[in-house]
Steps between C-alpha positions, in 0.01 A plus 500: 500500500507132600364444832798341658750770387304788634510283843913516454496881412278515810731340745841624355316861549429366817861385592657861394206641741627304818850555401545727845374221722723213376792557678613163531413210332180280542426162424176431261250255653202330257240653658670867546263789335669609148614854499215623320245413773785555772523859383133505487487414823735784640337738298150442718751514825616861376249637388194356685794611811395085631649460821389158617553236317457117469627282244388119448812382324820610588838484295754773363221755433419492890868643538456746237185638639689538821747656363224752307341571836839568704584714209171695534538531850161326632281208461528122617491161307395158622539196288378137527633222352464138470845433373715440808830592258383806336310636807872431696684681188299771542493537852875487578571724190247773662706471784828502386402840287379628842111480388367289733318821710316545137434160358436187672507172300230205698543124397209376476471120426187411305216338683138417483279794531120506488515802208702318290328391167770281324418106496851483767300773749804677576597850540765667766469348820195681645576589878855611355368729273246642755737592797767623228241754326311596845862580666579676223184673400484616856849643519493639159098578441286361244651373191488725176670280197489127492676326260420158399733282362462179657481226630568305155253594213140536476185402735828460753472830505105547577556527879705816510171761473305260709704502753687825468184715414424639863870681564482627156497916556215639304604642177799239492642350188474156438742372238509161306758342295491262268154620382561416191480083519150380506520367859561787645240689310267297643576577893517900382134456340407282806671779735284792299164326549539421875657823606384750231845596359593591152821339375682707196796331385829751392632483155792237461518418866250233569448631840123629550401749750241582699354750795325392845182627520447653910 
């Protein structure tokens, strides 16, 4: 089967699997995860039972997992974005839905930051970032999925296990998207030599996995 249809079948299988959680309609954003890889995503919240959660990169899916984890009962989401209008879409539709004591969205304008790797040296603006994660890591506990989807696209990215490493829970999932452009194979190969994790990429998703080692 050609590659690009299986990636169709995926996320229209996807779709019909979220069905229950789209009870009102969504914009799409560019950078939201395609079903595929957002269903992959909710399948390691169910059934690795992930309770805290951080997202870099926020957009519909943000309000979806939300939605998963009020649905479930337990767990928390915190997502940072750069986009000042998607991070305030999200945030006021969490809100209006009554999911703002699951899932809090952080705007987080780019900025220089000394782990940053791409020729602009930017990533999330550092002290942001920091008292946003330790307030929430220390309400919360130690975080057990991470989810990076941002900032922008490739060694933007690097910063996120730099940075984020030390409130990672061990045994925590640390998922990818976009592994499949070059770019960000790079930071995932560059990520698995400094911190000694093994990246496996799911079938038709392009999001890539991995676990924290203690």
């Amino acid at each position: 089967m050609d590659d690009s249809l299986a990636r169709e079948l995926a996320d229209l299988s996807a779709l019909h699997r979220i069905g229950s959680l789209n009870t009102e309609y969504l914009p799409r954003f560019s950078d939201d995860l395609r079903p595929a890889a957002l269903v992959a995503v909710m399948d390691e919240v169910v059934l690795g039972a992930r309770t805290v959660l951080v997202a870099l990169g926020c957009g519909s899916s943000s309000v979806l997992l939300a939605r998963l984890l009020q649905q479930r009962g337990f767990g928390h989401l915190l997502s940072i974005e750069h986009d000042e209008r998607t991070a305030a879409f999200a945030a006021s539709q969490l809100r209006r839905e009554g999911l703002g004591s699951i899932a809090r969205v952080v705007h987080a304008p780019m900025s220089r930051h000394p782990a940053a790797l791409s020729r602009h040296g930017q990533w999330y603006a550092p002290q942001q970032v920091h008292d946003e994660v330790l307030g929430y890591v220390e309400r919360f506990g130690l975080v057990d999925l991470l989810l990076v989807d941002g900032p922008g696209s490739g060694d933007s990215r690097y910063p996120a296990l730099p940075v984020l490493r030390a409130v990672l829970a061990p045994g925590a999932t640390v998922l990818a998207d976009d592994a499949d452009r070059p770019d960000e194979q790079a930071v995932l190969t560059r990520w698995s030599e400094e911190f000694g994790m093994e990246f496996r990429t799911a079938p038709r998703t392009s999001l890539a996995s991995a676990t924290a080692l203690a």
